[in-house]
C-alpha positions in Angstrom: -14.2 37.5 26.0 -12.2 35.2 24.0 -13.1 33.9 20.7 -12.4 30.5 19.5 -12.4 30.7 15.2 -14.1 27.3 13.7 -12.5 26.1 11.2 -13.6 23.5 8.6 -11.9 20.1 9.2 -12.1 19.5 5.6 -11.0 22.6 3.9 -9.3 24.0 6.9 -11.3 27.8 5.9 -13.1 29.9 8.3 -16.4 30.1 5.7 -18.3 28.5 8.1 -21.7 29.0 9.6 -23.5 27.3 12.2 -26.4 24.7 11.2 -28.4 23.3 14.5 -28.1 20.7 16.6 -27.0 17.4 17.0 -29.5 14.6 19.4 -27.0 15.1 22.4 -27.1 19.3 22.1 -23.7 19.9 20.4 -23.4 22.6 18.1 -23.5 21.5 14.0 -22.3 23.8 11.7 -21.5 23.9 7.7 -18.5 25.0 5.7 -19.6 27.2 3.1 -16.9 26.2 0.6 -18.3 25.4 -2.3 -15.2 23.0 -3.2 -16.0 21.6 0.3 -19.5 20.1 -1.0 -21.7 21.5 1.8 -19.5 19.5 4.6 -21.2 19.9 7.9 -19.0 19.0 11.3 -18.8 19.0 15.1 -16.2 20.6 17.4 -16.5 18.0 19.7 -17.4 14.3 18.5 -18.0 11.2 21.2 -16.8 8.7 18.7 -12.9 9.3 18.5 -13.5 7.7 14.9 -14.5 11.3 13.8 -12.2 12.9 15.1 -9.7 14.8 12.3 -6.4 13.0 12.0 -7.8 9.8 12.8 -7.9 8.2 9.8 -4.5 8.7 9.0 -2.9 7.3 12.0 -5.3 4.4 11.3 -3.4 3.8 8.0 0.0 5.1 9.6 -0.2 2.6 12.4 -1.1 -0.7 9.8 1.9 0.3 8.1 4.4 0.3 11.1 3.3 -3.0 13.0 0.3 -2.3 14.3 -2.5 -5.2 13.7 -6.3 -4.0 13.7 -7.3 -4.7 17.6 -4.0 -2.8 18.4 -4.8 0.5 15.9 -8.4 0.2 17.9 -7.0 -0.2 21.6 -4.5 2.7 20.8 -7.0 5.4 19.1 -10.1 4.0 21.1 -12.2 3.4 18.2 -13.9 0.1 17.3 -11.9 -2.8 14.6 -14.5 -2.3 11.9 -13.7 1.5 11.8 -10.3 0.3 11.2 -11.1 -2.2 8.7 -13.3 0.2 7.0 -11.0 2.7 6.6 -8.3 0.0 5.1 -10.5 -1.2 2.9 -11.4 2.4 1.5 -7.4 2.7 0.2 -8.0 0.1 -2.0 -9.1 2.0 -5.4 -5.8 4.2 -5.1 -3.3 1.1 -5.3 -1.5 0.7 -7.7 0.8 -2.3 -8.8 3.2 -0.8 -11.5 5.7 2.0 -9.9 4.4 4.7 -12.4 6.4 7.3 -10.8 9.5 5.4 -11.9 8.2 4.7 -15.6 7.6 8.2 -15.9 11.2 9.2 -15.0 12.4 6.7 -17.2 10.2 8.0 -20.2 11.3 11.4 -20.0 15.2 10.4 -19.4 15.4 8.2 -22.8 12.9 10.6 -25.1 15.9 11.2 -27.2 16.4 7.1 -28.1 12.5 6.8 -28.0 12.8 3.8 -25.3 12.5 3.1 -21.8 14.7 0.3 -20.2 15.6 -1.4 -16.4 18.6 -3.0 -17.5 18.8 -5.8 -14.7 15.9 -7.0 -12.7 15.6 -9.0 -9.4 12.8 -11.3 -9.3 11.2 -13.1 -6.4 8.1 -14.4 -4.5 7.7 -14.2 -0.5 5.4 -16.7 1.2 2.6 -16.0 3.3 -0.9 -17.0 4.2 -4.5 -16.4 4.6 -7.4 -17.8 7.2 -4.8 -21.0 7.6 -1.3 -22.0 6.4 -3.1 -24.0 3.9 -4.5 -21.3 1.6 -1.4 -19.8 1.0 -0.7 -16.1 -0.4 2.3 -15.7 -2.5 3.3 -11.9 -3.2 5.5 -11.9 -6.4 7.4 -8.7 -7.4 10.8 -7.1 -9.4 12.8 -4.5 -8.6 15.8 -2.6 -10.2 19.3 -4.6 -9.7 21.0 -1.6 -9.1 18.7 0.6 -7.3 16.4 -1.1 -5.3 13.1 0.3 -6.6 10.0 -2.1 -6.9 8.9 -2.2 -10.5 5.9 -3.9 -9.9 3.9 -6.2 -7.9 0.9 -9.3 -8.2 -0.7 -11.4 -5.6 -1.8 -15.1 -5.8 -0.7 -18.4 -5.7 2.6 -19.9 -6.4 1.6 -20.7 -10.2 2.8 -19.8 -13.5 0.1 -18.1 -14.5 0.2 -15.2 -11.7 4.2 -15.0 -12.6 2.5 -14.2 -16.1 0.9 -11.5 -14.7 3.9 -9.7 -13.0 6.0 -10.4 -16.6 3.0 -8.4 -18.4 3.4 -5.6 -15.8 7.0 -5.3 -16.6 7.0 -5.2 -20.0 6.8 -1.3 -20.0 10.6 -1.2 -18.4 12.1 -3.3 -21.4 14.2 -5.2 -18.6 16.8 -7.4 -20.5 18.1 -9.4 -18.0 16.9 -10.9 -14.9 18.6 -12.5 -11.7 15.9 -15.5 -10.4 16.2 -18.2 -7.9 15.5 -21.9 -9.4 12.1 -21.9 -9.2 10.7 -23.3 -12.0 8.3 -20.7 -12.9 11.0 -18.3 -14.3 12.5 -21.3 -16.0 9.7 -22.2 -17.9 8.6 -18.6 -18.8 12.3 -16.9 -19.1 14.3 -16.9 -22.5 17.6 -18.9 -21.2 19.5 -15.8 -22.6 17.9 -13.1 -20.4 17.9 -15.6 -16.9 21.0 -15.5 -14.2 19.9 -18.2 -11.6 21.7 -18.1 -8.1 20.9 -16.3 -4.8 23.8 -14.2 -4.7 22.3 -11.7 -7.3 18.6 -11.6 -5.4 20.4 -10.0 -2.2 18.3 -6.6 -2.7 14.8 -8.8 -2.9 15.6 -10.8 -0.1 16.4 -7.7 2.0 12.4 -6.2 0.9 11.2 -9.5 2.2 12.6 -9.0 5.7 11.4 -5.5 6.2 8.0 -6.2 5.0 8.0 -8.9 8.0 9.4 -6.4 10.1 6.9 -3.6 9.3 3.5 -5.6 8.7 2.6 -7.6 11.5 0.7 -9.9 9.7 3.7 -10.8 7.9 5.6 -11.5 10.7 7.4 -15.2 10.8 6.3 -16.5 15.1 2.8 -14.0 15.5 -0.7 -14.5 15.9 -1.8 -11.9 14.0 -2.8 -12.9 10.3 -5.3 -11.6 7.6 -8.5 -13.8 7.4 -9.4 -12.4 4.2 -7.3 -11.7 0.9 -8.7 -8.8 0.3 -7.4 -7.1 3.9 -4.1 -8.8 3.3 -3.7 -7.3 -0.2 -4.4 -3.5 0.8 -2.0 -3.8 3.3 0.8 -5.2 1.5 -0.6 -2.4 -1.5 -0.3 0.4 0.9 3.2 -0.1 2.5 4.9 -1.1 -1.5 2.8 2.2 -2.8 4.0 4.6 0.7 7.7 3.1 0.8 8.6 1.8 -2.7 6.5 3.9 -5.1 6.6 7.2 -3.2 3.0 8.1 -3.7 1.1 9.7 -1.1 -1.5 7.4 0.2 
C-alpha cells in the first residue's frame, strides 16, 4: 500500500498525530512541535482561503496589479479574506529603509557618522473614497543610487513634509534636489536646496512604476482604495518588498 507522510503546514515536520474530526468527516490532526504552538490542520480544506500558499499570492498578487475582486476571482476566495490578510501586514511596515541605515552605520564607524550626501525629494498625488480627499505620498531617496530613504503619508501640507524631514535626519543628507513646491522652500535652508526637475529624474521614475504596479494607483482605472488605511498598507508593502528589501 502506499503511504502518503502528513506534514505540518506550519512547521513543515512530520511530528504529527491525528486529532478527530472535522463537522463534514475530514481527518484533523496536530503538529507536535512544540515551537509550532499546538497547530492543528486539514489535508483537504473547502475554503481555498486555508489552503498553504495562499496567503502569499494574496500579498504577491496586490503588489503586481492585482485589485482585491481580481486576487478573489483568481484564488476563489472571498474580498474580505483578501482585505484581511492586507490589513494583517500592517504592524511589519516600516517607513525608514533601516536596512540601508545599518549599512551606512557600519561603513563610516571609523568617522563616527552616517551621511546620504544628495537627496531627491518629491510627493506623488493620489486619492481616497473620491478625488476630493486627496492622499499625497511624500518620500526621498538617494541621488546617486536610487534607494528610498524614507516615506510618510497625508495631505499636501507642511506639516506631514515635517514628518518625512524628521525621518531623514538619521542619513545626515546635506543637499537636496526639490521641485518648487513651497513646502521645501519654507522648511529647506536655501544652502542645502537645488530646485529644478532635471535633478528629480530618479523620483519621477518611482512614481511611474508604482502606477504601473499598484492598480489603485493607476492614472485612467476604476479601481481605488476607499479607505486610507488599505491604501497605505499597500503602498507600505510594495516600498518595503522592492525598495527596502525586507521580506514581507
Amino acid at each position: 500500500m502506499a503511504e502518503i507522510p502528513v506534514l505540518c503546514p506550519s512547521c513543515k515536520c512530520d511530528h504529527v498525530v491525528k486529532r478527530g474530526k472535522t463537522e463534514l468527516g475530514k481527518q484533523r490532526y496536530l503538529c507536535l512541535n512544540p515551537e509550532c504552538g499546538k497547530n492543528t490542520f486539514i489535508l483537504d480544506y473547502t475554503y481555498h482561503g486555508y489552503l498553504p500558499g495562499v496567503k502569499e499570492q494574496i500579498i504577491d498578487m496586490a503588489m503586481n496589479g492585482s485589485g482585491i475582486r481580481d486576487t478573489a476571482r483568481v484564488l476563489r476566495i472571498s474580498s474580505g479574506t483578501v482585505i484581511s490578510e492586507i490589513k494583517k501586514q500592517e504592524p511589519y511596515l516600516e517607513s525608514v529603509n533601516q536596512p540601508l541605515l545599518k549599512r551606512l552605520k557600519e561603513n563610516d564607524v571609523v568617522v563616527d557618522i552616517q551621511k546620504v550626501d544628495d537627496t531627491e525629494l518629491d510627493e506623488m498625488w493620489s486619492y481616497v473614497g473620491n478625488k476630493e480627499n486627496q492622499r499625497w505620498l511624500w518620500h526621498a531617496i538617494d541621488h546617486a543610487t536610487g534607494d528610498v530613504l524614507a516615506y510618510v503619508f497625508g495631505k499636501r501640507k507642511d506639516t506631514v513634509f515635517l514628518s518625512l524631514q524628521e525621518l531623514l535626519k538619521p542619513f545626515w543628507i546635506s543637499r537636496f534636489y526639490t521641485d518648487d513646491w513651497g513646502a521645501y522652500e519654507r522648511n529647506l535652508p536655501n544652502e542645502q536646496q537645488i530646485i529644478g526637475k532635471e535633478n528629480t529624474q530618479k523620483i519621477e521614475r518611482k512614481h511611474l512604476t508604482l502606477r504601473t504596479r499598484i492598480k489603485r494607483l493607476a492614472r485612467k482605472t476604476i479601481c481605488f482604495s476607499k479607505i486610507e488605511k488599505m491604501h497605505d498598507i499597500v503602498i507600505g508593502l510594495f516600498i518595503n518588498r522592492h525598495d527596502f528589501g525586507r521580506l514581507i
